[in-house]
N, CA, C, O and CB atoms as a CASP TS submission, in Angstrom:
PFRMAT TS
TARGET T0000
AUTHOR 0000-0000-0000
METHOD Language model
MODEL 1
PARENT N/A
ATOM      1  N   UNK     1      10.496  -8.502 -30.444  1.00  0.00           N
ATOM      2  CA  UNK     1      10.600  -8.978 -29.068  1.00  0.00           C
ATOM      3  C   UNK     1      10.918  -7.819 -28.123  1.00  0.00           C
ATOM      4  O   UNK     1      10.325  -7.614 -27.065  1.00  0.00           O
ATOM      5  CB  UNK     1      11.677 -10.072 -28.956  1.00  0.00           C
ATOM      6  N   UNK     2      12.117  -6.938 -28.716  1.00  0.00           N
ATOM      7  CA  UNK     2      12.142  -5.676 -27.695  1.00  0.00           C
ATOM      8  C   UNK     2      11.416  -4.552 -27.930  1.00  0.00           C
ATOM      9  O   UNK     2      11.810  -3.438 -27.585  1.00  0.00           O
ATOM     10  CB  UNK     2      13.391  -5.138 -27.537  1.00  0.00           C
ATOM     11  N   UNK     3      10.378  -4.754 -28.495  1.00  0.00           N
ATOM     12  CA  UNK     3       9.478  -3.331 -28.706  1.00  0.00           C
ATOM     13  C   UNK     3       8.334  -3.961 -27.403  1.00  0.00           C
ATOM     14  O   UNK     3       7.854  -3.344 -26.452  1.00  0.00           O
ATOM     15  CB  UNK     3       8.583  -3.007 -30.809  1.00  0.00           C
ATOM     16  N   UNK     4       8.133  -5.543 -27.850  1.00  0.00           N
ATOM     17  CA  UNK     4       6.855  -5.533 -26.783  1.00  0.00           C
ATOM     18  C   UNK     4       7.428  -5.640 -25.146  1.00  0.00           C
ATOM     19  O   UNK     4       6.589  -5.369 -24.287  1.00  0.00           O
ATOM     20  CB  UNK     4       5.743  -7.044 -27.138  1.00  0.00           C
ATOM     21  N   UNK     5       8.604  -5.964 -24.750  1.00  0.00           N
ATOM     22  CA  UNK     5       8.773  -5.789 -23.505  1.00  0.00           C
ATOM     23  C   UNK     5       8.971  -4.392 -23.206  1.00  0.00           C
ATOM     24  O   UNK     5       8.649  -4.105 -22.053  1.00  0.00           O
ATOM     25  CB  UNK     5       9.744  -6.559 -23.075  1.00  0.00           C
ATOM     26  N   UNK     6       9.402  -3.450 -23.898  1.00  0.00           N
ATOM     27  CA  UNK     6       9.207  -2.348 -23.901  1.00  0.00           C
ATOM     28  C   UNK     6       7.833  -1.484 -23.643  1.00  0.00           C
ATOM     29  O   UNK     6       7.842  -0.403 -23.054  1.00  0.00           O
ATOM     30  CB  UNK     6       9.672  -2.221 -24.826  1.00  0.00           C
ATOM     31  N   UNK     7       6.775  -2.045 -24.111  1.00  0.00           N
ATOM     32  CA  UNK     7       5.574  -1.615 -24.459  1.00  0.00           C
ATOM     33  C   UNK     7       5.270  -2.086 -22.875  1.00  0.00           C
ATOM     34  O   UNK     7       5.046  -1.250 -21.999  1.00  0.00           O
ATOM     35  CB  UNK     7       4.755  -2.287 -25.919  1.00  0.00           C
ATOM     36  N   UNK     8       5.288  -3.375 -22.648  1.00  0.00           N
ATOM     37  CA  UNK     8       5.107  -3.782 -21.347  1.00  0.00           C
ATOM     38  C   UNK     8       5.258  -2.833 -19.910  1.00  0.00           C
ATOM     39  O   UNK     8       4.467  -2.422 -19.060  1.00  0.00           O
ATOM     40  CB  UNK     8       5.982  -4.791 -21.322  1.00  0.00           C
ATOM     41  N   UNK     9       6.743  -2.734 -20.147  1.00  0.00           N
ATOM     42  CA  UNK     9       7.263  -1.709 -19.321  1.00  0.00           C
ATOM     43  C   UNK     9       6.036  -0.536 -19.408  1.00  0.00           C
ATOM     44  O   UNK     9       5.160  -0.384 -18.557  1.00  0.00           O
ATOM     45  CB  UNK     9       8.838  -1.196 -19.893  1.00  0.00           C
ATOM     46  N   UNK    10       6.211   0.321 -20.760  1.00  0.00           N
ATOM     47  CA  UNK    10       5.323   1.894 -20.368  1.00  0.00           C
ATOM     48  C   UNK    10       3.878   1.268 -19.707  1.00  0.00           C
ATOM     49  O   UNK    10       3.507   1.628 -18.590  1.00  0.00           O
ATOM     50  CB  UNK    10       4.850   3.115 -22.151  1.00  0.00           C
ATOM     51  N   UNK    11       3.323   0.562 -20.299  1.00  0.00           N
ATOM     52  CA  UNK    11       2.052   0.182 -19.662  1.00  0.00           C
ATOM     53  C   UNK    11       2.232  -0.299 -18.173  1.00  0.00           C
ATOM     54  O   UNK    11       1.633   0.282 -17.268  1.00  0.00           O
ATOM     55  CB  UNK    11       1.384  -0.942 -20.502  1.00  0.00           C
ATOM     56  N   UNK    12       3.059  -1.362 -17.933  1.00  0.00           N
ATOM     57  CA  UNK    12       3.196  -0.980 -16.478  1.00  0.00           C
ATOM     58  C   UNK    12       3.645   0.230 -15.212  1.00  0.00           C
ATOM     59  O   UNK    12       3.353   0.056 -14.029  1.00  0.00           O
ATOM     60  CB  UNK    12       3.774  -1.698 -16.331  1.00  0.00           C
ATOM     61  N   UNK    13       4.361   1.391 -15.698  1.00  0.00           N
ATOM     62  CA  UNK    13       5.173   2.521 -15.464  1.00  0.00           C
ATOM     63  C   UNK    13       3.331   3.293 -15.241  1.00  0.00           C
ATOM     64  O   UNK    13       2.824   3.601 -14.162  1.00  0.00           O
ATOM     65  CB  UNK    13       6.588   3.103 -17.030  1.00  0.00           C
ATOM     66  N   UNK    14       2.632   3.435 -16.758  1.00  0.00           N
ATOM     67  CA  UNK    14       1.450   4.197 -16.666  1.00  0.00           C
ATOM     68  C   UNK    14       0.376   3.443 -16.019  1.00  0.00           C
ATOM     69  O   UNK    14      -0.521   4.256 -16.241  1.00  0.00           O
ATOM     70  CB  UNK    14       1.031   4.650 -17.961  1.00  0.00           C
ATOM     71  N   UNK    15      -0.237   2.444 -15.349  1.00  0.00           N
ATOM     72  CA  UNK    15      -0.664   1.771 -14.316  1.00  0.00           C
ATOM     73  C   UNK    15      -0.306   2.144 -13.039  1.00  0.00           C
ATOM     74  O   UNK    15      -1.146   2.502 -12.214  1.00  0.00           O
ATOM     75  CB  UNK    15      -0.376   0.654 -14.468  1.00  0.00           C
ATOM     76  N   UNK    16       0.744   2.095 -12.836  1.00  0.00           N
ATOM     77  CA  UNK    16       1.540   2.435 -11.467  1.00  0.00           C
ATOM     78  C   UNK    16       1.073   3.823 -10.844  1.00  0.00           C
ATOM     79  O   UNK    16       0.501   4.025  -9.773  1.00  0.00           O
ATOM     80  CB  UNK    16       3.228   2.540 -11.763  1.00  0.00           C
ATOM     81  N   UNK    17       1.582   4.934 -12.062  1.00  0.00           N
ATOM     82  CA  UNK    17       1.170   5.988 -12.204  1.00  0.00           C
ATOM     83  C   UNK    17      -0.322   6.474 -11.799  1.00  0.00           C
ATOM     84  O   UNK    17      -0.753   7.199 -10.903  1.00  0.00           O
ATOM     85  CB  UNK    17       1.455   6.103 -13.303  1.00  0.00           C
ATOM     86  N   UNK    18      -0.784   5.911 -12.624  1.00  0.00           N
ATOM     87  CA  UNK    18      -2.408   6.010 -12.246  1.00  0.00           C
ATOM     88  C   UNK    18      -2.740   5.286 -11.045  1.00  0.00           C
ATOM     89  O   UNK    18      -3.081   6.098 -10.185  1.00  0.00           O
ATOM     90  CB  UNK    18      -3.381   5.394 -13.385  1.00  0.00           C
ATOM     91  N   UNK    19      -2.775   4.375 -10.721  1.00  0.00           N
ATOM     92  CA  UNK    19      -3.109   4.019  -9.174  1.00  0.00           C
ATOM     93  C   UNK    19      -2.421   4.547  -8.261  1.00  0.00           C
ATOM     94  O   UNK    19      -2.952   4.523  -7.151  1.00  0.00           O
ATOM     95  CB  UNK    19      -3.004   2.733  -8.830  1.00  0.00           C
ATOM     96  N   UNK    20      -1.054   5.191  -8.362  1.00  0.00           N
ATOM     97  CA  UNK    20      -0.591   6.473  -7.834  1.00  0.00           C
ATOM     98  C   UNK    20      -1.386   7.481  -7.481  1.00  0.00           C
ATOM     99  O   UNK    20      -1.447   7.743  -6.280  1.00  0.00           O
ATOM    100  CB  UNK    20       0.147   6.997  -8.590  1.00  0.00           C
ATOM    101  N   UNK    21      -2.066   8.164  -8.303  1.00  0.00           N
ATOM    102  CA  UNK    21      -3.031   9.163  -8.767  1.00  0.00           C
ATOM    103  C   UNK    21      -3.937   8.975  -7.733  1.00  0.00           C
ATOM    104  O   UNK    21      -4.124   9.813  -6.851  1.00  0.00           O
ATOM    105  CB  UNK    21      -3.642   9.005 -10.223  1.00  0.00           C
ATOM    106  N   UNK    22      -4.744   7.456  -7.837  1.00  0.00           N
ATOM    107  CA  UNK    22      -5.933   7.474  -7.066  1.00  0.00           C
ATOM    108  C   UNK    22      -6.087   7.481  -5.645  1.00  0.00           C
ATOM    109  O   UNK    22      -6.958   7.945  -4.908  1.00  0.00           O
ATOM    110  CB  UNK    22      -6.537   6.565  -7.393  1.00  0.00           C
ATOM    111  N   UNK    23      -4.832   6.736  -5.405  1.00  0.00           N
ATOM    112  CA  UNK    23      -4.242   6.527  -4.000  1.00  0.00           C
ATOM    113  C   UNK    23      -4.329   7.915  -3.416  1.00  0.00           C
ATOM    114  O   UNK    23      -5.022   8.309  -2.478  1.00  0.00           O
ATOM    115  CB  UNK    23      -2.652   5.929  -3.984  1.00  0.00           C
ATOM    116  N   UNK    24      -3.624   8.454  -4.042  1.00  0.00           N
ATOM    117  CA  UNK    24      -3.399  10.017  -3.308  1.00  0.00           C
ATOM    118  C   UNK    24      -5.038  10.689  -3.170  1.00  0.00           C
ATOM    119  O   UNK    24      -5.556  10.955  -2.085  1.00  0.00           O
ATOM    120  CB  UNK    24      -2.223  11.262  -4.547  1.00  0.00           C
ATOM    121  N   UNK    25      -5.710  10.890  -4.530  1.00  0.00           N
ATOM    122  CA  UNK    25      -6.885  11.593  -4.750  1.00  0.00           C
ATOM    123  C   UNK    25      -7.802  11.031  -2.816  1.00  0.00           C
ATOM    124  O   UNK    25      -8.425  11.592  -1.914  1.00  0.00           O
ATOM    125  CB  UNK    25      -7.778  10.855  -6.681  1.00  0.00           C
ATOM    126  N   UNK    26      -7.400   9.937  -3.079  1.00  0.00           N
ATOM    127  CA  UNK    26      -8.253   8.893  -1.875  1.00  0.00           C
ATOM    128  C   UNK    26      -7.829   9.162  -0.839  1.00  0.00           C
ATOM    129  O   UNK    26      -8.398   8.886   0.218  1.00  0.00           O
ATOM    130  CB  UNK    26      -8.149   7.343  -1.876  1.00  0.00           C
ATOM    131  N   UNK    27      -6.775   9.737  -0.937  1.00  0.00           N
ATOM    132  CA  UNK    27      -6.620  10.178   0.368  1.00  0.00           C
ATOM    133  C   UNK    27      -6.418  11.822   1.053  1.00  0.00           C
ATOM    134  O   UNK    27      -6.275  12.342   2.160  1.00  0.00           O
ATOM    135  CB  UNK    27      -5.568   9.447   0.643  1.00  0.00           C
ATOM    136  N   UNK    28      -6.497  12.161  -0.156  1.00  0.00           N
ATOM    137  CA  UNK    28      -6.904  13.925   0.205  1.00  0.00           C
ATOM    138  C   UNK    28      -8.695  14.108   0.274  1.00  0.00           C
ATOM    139  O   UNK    28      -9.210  14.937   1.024  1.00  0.00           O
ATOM    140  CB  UNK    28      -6.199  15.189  -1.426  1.00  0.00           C
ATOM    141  N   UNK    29      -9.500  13.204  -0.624  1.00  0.00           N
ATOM    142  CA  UNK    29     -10.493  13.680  -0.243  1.00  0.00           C
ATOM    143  C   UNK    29     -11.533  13.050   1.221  1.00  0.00           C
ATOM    144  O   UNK    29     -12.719  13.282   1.457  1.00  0.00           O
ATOM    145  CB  UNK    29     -11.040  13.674  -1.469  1.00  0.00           C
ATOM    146  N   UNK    30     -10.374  12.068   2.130  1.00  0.00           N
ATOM    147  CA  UNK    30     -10.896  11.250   3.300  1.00  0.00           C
ATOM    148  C   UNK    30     -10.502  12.279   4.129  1.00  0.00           C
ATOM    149  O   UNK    30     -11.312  12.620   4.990  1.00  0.00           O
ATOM    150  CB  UNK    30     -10.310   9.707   3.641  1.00  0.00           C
ATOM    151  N   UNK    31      -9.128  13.022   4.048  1.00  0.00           N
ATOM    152  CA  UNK    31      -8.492  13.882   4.658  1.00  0.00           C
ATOM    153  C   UNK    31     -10.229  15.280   4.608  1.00  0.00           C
ATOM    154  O   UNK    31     -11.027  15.693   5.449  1.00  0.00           O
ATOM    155  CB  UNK    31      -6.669  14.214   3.643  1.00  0.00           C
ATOM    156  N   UNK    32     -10.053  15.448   3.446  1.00  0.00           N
ATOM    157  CA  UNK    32     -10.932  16.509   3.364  1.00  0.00           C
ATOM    158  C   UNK    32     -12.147  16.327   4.104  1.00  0.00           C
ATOM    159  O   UNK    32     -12.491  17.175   4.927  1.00  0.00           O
ATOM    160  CB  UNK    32     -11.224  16.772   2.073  1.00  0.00           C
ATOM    161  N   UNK    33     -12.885  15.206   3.866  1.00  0.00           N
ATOM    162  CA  UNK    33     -14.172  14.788   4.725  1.00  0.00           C
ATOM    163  C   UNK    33     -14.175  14.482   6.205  1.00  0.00           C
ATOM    164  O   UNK    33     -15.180  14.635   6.898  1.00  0.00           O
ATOM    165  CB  UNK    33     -14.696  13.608   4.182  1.00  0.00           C
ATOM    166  N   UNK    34     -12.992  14.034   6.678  1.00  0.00           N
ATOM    167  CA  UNK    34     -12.346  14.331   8.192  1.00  0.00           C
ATOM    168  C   UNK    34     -12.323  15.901   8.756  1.00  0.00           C
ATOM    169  O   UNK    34     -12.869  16.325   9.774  1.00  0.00           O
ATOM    170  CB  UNK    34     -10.704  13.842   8.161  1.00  0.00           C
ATOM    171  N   UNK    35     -11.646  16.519   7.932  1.00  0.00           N
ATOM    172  CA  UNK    35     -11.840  18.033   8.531  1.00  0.00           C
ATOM    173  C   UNK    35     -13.445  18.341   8.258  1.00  0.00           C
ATOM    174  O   UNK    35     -14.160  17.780   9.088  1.00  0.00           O
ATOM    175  CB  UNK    35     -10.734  19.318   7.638  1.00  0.00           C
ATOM    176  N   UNK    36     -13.813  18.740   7.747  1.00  0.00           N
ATOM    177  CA  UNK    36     -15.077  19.020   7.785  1.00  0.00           C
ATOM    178  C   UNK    36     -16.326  18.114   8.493  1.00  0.00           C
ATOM    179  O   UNK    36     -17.531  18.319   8.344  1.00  0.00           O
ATOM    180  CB  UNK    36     -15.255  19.176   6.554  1.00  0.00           C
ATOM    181  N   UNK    37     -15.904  17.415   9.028  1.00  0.00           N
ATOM    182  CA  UNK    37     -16.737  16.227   9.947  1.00  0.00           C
ATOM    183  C   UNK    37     -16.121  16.773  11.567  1.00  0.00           C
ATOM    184  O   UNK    37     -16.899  16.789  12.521  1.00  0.00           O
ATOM    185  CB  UNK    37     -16.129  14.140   9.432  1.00  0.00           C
ATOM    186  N   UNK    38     -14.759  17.173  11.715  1.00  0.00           N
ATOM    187  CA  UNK    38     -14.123  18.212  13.023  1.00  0.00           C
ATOM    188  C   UNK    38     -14.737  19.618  12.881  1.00  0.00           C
ATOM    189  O   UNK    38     -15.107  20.328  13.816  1.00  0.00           O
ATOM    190  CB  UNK    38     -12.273  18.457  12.950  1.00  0.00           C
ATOM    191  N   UNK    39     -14.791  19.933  11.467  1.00  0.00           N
ATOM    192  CA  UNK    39     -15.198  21.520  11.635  1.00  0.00           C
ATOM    193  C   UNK    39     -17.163  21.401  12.026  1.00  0.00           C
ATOM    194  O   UNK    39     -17.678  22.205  12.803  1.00  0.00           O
ATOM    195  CB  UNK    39     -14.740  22.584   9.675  1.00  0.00           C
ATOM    196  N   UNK    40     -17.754  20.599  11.523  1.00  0.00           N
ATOM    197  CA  UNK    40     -19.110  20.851  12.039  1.00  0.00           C
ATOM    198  C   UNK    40     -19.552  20.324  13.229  1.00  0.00           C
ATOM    199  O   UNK    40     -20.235  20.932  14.053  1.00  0.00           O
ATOM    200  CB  UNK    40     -19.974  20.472  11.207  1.00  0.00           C
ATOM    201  N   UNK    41     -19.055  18.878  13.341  1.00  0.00           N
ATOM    202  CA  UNK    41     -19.491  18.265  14.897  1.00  0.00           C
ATOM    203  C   UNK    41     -18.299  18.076  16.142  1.00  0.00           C
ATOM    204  O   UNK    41     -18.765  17.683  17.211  1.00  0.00           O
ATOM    205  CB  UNK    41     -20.109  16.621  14.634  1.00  0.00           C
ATOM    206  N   UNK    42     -16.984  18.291  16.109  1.00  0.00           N
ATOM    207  CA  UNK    42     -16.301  17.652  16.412  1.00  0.00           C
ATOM    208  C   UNK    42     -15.837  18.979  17.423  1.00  0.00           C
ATOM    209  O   UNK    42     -16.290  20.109  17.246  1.00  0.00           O
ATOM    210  CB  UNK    42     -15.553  16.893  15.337  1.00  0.00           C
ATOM    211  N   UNK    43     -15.000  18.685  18.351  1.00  0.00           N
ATOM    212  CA  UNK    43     -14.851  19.276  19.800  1.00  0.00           C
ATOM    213  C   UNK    43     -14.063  20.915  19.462  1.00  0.00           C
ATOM    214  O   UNK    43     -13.202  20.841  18.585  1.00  0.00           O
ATOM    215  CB  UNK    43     -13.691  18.031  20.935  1.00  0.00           C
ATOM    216  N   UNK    44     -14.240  22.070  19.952  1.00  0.00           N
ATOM    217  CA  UNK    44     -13.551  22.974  19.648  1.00  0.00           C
ATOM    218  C   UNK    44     -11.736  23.192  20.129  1.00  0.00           C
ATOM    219  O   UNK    44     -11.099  24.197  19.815  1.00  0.00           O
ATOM    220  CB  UNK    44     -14.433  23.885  20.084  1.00  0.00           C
ATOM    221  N   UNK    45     -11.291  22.298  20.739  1.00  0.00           N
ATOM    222  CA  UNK    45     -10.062  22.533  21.350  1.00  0.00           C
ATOM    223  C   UNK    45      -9.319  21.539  19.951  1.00  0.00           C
ATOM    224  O   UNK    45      -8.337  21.899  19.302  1.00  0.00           O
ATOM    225  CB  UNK    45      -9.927  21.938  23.267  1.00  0.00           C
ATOM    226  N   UNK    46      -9.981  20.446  19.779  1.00  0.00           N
ATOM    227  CA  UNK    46      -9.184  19.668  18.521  1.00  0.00           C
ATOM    228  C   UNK    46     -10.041  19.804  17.217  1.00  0.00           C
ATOM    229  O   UNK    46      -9.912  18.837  16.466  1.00  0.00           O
ATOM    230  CB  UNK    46      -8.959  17.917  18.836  1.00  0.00           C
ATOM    231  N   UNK    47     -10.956  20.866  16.743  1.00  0.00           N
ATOM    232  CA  UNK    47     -10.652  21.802  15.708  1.00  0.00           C
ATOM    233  C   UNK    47      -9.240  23.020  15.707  1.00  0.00           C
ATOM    234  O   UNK    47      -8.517  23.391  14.782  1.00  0.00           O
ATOM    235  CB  UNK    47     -11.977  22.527  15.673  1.00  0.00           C
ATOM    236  N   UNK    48      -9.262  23.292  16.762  1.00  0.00           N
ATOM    237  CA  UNK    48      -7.982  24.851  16.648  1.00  0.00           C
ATOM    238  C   UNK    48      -6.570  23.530  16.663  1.00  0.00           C
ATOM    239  O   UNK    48      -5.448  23.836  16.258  1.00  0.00           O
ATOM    240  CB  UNK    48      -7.944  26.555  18.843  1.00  0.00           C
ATOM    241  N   UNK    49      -6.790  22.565  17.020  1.00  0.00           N
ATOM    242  CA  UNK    49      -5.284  22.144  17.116  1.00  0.00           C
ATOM    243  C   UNK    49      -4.880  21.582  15.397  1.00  0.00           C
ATOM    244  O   UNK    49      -3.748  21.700  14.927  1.00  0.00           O
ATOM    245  CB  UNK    49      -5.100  20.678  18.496  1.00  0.00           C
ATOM    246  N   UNK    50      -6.157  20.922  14.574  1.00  0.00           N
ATOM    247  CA  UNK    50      -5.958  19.968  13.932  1.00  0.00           C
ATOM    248  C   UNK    50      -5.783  21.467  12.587  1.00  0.00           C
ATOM    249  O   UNK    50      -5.073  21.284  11.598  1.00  0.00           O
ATOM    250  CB  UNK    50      -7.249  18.524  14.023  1.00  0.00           C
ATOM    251  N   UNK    51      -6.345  22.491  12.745  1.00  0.00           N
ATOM    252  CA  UNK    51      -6.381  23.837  11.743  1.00  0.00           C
ATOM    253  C   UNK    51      -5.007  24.223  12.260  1.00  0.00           C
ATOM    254  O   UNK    51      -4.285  24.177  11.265  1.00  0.00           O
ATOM    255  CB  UNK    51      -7.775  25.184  11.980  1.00  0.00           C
ATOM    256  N   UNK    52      -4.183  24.627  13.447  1.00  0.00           N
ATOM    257  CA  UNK    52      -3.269  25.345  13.546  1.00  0.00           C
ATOM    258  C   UNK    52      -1.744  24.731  13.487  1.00  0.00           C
ATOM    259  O   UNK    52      -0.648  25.282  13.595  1.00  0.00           O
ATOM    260  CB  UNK    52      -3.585  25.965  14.599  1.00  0.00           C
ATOM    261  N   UNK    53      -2.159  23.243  13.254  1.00  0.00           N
ATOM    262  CA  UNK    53      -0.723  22.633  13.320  1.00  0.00           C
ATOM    263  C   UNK    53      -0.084  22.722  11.790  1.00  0.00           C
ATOM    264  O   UNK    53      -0.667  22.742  10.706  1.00  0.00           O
ATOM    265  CB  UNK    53      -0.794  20.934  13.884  1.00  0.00           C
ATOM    266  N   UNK    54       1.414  22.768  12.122  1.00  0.00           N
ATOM    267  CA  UNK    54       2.376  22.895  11.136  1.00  0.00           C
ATOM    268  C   UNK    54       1.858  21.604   9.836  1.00  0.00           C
ATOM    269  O   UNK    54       1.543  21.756   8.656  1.00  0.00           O
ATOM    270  CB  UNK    54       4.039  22.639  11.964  1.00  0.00           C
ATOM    271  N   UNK    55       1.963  20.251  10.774  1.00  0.00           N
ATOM    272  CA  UNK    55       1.616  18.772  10.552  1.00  0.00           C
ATOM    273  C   UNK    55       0.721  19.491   9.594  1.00  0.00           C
ATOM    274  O   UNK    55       1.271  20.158   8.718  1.00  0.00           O
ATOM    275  CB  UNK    55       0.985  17.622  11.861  1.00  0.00           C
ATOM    276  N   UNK    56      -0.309  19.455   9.631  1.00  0.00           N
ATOM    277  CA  UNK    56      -1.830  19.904   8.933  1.00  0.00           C
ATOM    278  C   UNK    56      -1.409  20.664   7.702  1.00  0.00           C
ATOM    279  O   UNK    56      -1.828  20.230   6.629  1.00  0.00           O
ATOM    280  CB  UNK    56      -2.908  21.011   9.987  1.00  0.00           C
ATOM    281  N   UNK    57      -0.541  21.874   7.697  1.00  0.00           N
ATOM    282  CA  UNK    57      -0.845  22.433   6.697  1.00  0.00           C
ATOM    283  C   UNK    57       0.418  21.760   5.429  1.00  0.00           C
ATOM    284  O   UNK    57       0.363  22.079   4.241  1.00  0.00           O
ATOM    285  CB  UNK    57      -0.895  24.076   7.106  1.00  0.00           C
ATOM    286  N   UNK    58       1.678  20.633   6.112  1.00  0.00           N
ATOM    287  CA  UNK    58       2.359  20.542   5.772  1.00  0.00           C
ATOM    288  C   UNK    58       1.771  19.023   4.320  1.00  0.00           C
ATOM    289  O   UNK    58       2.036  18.714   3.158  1.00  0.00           O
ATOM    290  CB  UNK    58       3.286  20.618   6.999  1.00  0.00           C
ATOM    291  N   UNK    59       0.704  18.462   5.701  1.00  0.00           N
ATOM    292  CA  UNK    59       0.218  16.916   4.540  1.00  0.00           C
ATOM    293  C   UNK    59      -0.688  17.394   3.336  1.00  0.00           C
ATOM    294  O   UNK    59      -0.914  16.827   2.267  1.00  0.00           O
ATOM    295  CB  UNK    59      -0.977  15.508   5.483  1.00  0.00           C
ATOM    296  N   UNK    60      -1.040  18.338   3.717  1.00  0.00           N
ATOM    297  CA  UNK    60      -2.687  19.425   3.085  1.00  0.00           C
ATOM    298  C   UNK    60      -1.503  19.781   1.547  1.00  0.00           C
ATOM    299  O   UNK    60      -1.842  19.446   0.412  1.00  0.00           O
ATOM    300  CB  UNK    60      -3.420  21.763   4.648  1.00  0.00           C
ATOM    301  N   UNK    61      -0.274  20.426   1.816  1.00  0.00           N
ATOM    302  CA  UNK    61       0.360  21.129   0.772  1.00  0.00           C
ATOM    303  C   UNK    61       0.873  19.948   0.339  1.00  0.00           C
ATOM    304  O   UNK    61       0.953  20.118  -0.878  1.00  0.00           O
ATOM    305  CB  UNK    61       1.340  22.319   1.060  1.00  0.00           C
ATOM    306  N   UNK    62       1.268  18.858   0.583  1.00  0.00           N
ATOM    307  CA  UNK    62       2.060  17.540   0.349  1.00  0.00           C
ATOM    308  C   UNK    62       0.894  17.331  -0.652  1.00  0.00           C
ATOM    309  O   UNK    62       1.037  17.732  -1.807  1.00  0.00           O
ATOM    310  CB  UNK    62       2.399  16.284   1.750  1.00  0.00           C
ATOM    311  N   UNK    63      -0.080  16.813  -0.323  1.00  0.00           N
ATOM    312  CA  UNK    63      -0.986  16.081  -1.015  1.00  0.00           C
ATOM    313  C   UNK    63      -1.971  16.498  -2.430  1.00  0.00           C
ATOM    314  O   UNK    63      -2.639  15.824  -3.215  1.00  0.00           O
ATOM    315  CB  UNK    63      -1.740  15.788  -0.003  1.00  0.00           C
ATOM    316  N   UNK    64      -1.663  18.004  -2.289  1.00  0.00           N
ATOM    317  CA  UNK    64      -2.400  18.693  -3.229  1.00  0.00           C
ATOM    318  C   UNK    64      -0.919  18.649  -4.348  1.00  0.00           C
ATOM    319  O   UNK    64      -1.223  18.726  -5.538  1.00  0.00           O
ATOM    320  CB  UNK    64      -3.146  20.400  -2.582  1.00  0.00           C
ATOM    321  N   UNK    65       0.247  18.561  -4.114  1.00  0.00           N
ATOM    322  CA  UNK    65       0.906  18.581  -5.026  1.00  0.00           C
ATOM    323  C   UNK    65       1.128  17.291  -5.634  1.00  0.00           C
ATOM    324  O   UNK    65       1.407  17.245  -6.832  1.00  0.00           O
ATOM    325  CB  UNK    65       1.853  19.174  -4.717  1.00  0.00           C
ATOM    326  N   UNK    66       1.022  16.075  -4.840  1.00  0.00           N
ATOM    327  CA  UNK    66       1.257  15.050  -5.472  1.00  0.00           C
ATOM    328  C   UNK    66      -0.245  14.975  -6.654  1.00  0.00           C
ATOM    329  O   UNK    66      -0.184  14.121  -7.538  1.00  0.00           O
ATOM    330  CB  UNK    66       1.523  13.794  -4.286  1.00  0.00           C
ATOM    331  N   UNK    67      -1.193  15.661  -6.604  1.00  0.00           N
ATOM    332  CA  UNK    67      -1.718  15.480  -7.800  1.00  0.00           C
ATOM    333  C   UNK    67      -1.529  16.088  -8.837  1.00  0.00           C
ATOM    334  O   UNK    67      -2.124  15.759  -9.863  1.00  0.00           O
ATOM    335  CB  UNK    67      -2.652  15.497  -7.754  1.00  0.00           C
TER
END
């Protein structure tokens, strides 16, 4: 009885985990396709703002580590 609620647990813990994973992946590579949708068509005053802000390089380093 306490091995399978146990078992329960890791399988739910590694679920979590993994849709963790994707969540993030999903959202660094929308992030990624946003900048590069500013860097080819998008206005030159909010390319230099959205490249030079603290914000920017702070979610960019956030997000590459959560994977």
């Amino acid at each position: 009885m306490r091995q399978t609620i146990e078992q329960q647990s890791a399988t739910s813990a590694t679920q979590l985990v993994r849709f963790y994973k994707i969540v993030m992946v999903t959202i660094l590579l929308i992030g990624a396709a946003l900048d590069v949708v500013l860097l080819l068509a998008g206005p030159e005053p909010l390319l230099r703002y959205v490249f030079t802000t603290v914000g920017e390089l702070f979610l960019t380093v956030w997000m590459a580590a959560a994977l």
